[in-house]
C-alpha positions as CSV (number, residue, x, y, z in Angstrom):
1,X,21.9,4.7,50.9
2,X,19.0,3.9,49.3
3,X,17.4,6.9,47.3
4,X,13.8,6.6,46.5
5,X,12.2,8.9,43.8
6,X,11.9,12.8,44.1
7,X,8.4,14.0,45.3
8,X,8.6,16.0,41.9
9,X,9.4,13.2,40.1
10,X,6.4,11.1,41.5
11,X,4.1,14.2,41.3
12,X,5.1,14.6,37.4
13,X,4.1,11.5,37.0
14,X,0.9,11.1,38.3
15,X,0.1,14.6,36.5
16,X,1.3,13.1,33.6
17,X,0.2,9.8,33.5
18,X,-2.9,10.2,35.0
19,X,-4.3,13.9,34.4
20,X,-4.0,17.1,36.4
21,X,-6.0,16.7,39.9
22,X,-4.3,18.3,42.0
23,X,-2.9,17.4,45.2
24,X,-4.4,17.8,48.8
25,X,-3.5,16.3,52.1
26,X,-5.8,15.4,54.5
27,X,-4.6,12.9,57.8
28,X,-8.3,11.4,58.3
29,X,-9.0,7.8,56.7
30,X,-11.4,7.8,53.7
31,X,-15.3,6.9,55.6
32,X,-18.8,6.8,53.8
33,X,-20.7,9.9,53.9
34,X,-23.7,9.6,55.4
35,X,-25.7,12.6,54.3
36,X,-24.4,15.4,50.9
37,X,-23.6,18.0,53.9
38,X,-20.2,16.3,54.9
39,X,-20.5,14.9,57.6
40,X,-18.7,11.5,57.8
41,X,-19.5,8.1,59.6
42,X,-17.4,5.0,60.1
43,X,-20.7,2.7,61.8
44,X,-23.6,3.1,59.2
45,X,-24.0,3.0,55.4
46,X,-25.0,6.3,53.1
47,X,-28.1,5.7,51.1
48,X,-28.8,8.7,48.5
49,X,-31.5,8.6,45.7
50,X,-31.2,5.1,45.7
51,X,-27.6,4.4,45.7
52,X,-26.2,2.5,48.5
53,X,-22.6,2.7,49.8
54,X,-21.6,-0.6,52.0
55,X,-18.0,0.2,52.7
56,X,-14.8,1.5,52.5
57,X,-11.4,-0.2,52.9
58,X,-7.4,0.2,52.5
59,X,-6.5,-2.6,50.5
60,X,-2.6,-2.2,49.9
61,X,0.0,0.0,48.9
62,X,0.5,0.9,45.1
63,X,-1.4,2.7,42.5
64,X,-4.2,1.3,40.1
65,X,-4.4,1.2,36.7
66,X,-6.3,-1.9,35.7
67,X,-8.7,-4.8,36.7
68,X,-8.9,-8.5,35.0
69,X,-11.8,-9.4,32.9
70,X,-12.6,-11.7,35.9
71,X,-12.5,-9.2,38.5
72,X,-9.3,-11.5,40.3
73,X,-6.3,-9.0,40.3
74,X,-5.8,-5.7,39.7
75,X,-2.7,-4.3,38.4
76,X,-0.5,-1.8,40.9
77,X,2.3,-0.3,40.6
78,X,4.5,-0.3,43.4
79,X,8.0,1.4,44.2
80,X,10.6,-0.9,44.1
81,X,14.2,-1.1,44.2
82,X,15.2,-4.1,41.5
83,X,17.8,-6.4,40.9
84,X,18.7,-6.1,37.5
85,X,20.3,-9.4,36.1
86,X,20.9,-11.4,39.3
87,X,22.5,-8.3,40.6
88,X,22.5,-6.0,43.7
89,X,19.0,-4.3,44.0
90,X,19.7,-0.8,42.4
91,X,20.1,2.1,44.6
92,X,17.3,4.1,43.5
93,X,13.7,3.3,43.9
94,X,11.5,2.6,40.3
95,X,7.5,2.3,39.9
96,X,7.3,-1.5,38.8
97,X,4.4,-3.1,37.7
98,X,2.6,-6.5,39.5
99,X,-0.7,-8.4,40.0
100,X,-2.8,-7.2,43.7
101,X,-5.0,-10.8,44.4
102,X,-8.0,-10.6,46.0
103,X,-7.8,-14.0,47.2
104,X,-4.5,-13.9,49.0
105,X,-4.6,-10.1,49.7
106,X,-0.7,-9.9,47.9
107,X,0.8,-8.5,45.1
108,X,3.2,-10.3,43.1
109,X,5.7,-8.2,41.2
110,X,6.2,-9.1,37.2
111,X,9.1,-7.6,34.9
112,X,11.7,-5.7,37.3
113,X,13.4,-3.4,35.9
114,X,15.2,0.1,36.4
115,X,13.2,1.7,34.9
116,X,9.5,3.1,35.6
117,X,6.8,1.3,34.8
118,X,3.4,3.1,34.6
119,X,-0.4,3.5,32.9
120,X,-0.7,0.0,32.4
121,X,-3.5,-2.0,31.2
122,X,-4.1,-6.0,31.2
123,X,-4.3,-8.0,27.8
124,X,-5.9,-10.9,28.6
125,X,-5.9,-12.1,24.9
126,X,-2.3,-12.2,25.1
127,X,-2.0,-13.6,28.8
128,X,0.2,-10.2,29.6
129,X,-0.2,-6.1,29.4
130,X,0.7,-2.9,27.9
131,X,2.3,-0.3,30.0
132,X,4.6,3.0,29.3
133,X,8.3,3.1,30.4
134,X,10.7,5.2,30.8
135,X,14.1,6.0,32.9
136,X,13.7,9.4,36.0
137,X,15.8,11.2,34.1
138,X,13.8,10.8,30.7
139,X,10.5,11.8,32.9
140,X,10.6,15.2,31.8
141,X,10.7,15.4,28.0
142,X,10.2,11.4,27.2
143,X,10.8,9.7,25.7
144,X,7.8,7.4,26.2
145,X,7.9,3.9,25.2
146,X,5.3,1.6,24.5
147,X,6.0,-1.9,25.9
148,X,4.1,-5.3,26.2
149,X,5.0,-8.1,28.5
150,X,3.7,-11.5,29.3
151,X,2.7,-11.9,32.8
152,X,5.2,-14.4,33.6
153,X,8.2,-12.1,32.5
154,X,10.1,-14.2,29.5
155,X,8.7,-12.0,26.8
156,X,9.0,-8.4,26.3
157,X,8.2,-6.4,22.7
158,X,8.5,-2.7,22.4
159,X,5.6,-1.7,20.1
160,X,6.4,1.8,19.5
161,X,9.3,3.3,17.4
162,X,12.8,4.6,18.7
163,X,12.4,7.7,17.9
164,X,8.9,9.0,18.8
165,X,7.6,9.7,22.5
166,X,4.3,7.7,23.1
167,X,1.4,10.3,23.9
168,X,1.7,9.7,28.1
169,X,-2.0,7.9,28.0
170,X,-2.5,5.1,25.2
171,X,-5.9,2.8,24.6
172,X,-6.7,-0.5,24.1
173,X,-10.0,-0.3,22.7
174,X,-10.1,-4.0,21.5
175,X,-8.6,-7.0,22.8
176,X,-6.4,-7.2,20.4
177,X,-6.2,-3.1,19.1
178,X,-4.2,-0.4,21.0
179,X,-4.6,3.4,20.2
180,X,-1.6,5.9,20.8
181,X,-1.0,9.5,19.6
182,X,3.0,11.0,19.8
183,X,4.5,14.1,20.2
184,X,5.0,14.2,16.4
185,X,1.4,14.8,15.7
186,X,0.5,11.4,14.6
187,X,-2.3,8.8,15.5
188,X,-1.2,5.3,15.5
189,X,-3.6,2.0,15.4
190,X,-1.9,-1.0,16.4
191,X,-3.5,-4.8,15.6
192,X,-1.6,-7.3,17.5
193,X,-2.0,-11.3,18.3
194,X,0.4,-13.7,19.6
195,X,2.8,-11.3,21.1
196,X,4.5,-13.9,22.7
197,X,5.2,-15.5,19.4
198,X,7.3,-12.5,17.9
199,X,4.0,-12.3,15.5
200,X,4.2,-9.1,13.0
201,X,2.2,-5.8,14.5
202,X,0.3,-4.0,11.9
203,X,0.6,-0.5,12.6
204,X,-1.7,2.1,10.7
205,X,-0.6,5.7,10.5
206,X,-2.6,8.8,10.4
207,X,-0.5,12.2,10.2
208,X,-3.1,14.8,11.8
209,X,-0.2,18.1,12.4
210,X,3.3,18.3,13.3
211,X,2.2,20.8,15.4
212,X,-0.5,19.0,17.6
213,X,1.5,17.0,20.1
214,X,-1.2,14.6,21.7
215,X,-1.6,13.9,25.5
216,X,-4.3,11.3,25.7
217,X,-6.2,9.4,23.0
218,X,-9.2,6.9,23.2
219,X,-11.2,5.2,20.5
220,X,-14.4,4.2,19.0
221,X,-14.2,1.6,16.6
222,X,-17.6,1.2,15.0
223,X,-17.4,5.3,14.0
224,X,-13.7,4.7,13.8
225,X,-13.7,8.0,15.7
226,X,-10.6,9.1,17.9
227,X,-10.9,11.3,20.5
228,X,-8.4,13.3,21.9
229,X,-6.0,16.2,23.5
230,X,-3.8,17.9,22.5
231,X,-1.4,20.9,23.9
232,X,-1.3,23.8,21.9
233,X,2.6,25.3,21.4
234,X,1.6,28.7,21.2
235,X,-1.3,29.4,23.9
236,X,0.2,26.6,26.1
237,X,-3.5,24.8,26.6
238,X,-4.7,21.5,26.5
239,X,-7.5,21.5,23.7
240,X,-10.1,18.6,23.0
241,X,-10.6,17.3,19.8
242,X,-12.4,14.5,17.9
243,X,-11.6,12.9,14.4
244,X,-12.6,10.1,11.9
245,X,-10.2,7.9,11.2
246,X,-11.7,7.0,7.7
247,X,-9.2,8.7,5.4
248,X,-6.1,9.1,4.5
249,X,-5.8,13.1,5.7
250,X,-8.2,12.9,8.5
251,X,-9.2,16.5,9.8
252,X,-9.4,17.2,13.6
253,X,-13.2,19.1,14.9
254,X,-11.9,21.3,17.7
255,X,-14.6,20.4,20.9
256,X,-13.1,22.8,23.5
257,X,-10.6,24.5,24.2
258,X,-8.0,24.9,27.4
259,X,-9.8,21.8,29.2
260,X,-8.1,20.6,32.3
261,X,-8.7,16.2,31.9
262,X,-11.2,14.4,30.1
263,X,-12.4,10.8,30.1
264,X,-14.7,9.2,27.6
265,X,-17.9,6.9,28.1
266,X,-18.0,4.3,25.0
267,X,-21.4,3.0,25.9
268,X,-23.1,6.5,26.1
269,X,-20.6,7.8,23.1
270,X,-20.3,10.6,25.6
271,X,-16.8,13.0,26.5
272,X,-16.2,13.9,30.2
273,X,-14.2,17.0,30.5
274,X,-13.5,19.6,33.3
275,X,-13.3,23.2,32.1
276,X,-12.6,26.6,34.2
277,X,-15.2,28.8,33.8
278,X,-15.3,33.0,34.7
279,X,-13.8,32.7,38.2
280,X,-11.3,29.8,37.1
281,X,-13.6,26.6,39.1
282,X,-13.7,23.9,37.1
283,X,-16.8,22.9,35.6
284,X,-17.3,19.1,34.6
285,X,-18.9,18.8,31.3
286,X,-20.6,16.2,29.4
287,X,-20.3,16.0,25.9
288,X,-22.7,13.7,23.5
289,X,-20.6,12.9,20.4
290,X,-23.5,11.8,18.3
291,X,-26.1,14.4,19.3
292,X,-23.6,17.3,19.7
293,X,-25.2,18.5,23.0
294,X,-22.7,19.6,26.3
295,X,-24.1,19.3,29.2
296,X,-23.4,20.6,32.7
297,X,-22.7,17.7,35.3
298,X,-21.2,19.6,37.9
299,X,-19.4,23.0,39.1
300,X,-16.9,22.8,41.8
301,X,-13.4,21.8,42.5
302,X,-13.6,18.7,40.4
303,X,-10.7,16.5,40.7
304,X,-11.1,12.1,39.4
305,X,-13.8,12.0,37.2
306,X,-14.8,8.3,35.3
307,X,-18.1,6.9,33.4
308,X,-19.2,4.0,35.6
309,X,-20.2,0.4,33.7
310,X,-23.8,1.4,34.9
311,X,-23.8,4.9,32.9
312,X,-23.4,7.3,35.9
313,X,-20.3,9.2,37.0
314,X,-18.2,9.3,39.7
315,X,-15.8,12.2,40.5
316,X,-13.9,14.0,43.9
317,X,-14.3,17.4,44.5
318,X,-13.0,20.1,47.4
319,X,-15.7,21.6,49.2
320,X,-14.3,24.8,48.1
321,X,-11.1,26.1,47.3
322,X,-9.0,26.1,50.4
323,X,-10.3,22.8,51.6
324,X,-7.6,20.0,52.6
325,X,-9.6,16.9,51.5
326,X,-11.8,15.6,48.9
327,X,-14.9,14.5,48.9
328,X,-16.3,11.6,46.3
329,X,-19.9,11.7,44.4
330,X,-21.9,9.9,41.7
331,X,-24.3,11.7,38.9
332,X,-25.7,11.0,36.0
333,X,-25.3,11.9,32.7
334,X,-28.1,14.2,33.0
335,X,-26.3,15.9,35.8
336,X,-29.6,14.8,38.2
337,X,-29.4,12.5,41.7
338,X,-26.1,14.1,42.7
339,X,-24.8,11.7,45.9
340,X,-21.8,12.0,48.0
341,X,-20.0,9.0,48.4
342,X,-17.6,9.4,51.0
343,X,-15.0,11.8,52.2
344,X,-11.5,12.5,53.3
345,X,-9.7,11.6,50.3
346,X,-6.6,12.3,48.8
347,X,-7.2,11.6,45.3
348,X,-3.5,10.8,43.2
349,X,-4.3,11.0,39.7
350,X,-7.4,11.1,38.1
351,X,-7.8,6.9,37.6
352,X,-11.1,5.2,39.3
353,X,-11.3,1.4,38.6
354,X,-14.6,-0.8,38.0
355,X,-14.9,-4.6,38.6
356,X,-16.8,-6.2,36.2
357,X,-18.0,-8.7,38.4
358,X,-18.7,-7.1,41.8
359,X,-20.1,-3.7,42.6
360,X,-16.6,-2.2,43.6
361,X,-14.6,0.6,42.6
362,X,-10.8,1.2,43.3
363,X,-8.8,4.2,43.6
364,X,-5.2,5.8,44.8
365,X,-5.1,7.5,47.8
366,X,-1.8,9.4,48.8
367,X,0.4,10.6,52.1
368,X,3.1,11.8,53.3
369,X,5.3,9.3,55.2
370,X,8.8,10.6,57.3
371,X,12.0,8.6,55.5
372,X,13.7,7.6,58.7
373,X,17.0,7.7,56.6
374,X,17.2,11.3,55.8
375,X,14.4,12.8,57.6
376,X,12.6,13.7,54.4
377,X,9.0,13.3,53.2
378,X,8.4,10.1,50.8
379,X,5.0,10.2,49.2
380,X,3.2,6.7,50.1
381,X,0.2,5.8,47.7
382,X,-2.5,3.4,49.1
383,X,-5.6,1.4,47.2
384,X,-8.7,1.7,48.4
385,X,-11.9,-0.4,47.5
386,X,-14.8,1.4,47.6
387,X,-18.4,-1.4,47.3
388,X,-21.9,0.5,46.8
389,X,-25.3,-1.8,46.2
């Protein structure tokens, strides 16, 4: 009998992988919002301080991680059950990796394999991508390995070493540069170029503490500044930190402490982060690296949050805190012309997606679906466009 993967398994992952919004159900199909009370409409667009929602539409099953420079294909991650050198597909179901096209409305897998396949991002210098992998039974404790493939699926590197576990959310922050922390405390910049061609990766290593396992890293070249999280061993938080990568000893500033996710804005040099404030609501934050100023976006049951190409910032929120659905808004970085999007959503993850070519966003919407086999739940995961003028 086939066996997919475990609802805690998938849920791990997602929390892992993608940040810590939490989980709602909700029957109802995502609509636009056509006024900031709630209420929902399928037949007319929502028009807010200017912005301009023109639809919303399930595009196929998977989660997204990534979009192509061209704004062709955006790469899912679906749950398949391989066949592993020309053999029988495996028993159990694994998140693989393929390419969604617009223009045919399919998605073509790329490297099967048993194992899972997740967080990936396109490399369009290298005609392939970067993605984390790892077996169920590693999911846990790791570890995480960092892998690049070409699209086609005849060459595959591992970029990371043996022995460490890749920090569950990497960065490429250049076409050809990827930024990873570890569990071992370290920061790692990778410079790569003709992967396909077994080229040498040069790898620079900065040693911040042993004791500062890192969850999620990002990067800003020109101030060769690295942003980060990090869960502390002895409190159990997740704390927020920035450092310059100028040195050989570089010294991490401590920005906040016990955040829940954060996302950062390159353009606006600017940190995202959701905190709990007095009563335990988060609160989502806006940090300005190079004036040193926090301000307050918005305070609510804040779930996705990203920084839009255009500087503003989209996020999903519960009405309040026994609510079964989630609604989607825009701000900006001032926290001024607040605009509901739409509604009925049931965010996985905390990952929204931009085209650079169209004004569309894409996210992961999740059910529950009965598995005729055993009579158990199986979590489905949808893609949904969302276009806005």
């Amino acid at each position: 009998m086939k066996k997919k993967l475990s609802i805690g398994i998938i849920s791990l992952m997602i929390l892992s992988f993608t940040g810590c919004s939490s989980f709602f159900l909700q029957e109802d199909e995502p609509v636009i919002s056509e006024q900031n009370n709630g209420i929902a409409s399928t037949e007319q667009s929502s028009e807010q301080n200017g912005f301009q929602v023109a639809s919303v539409q399930r595009l196929t099953e998977g989660i997204v991680y990534d979009i192509s420079s061209n704004g062709s294909e955006l790469l899912v991650g679906t749950s398949t059950y391989p066949s592993v050198d020309d053999q029988e597909q495996t028993e159990t179901s694994y998140i693989n990796l393929g390419l969604y096209r617009f223009d045919t409305n399919q998605t073509n897998p790329l490297l099967e394999t048993a194992k899972n396949q997740v967080n990936g991002i396109l490399d369009d210098a290298n005609n392939g991508y970067y993605y984390l992998e790892f077996r169920e039974e590693e999911n846990e404790t790791g570890p995480y390995r960092l892998v690049w493939s070409d699209l086609d699926g005849s060459v595959t590197r591992n970029l990371s070493d043996s022995e460490e576990s890749v920090s569950p959310v990497f960065s490429m922050y250049d076409k050809n540069r990827i930024i990873y922390g570890n569990q071992r405390g370290q920061v790692k910049l990778l410079q790569v170029s003709e992967l396909k061609e077994n080229r040498r990766i040069r790898t620079t290593t900065y040693q911040l503490s042993e004791n500062m396992p890192i969850d999620q890293i990002n990067y800003l070249p020109n101030e060769e500044l690295a942003v980060f999280s990090s869960r502390n061993e002895e409190s159990g938080t997740k704390d927020l930190y920035y450092a310059y990568l100028n040195g050989t000893s570089p010294e991490p500033v401590l920005v906040r402490e016990n955040i829940r996710n954060f996302s950062l804005s390159p353009l606006s040099h600017t940190l995202l982060y959701t905190v709990g404030n007095g009563d335990n609501v988060p609160v989502l934050n806006a940090y300005d690296l190079r004036e040193d100023r926090t301000t307050t976006l918005y305070e609510g049951n804040v779930g996705v949050f990203r920084a839009s190409p255009d500087g503003n910032v989209v996020f999903s929120e519960r009405p309040d805190s026994s609510s079964t659905n989630q609604n989607l808004w825009i701000v900006d970085l001032e926290g001024n012309n607040l605009s509901q999007i739409a509604s009925n959503l049931n965010v996985a993850g905390n990952n929204i997606v931009f085209s650079p070519s169209r004004n569309d966003l894409y996210l992961t919407v999740f059910s529950y679906a009965e598995n005729e086999e055993d009579s158990s739940e199986d979590i489905v995961f949808h893609i949904y466009q969302v276009t806005y003028e």
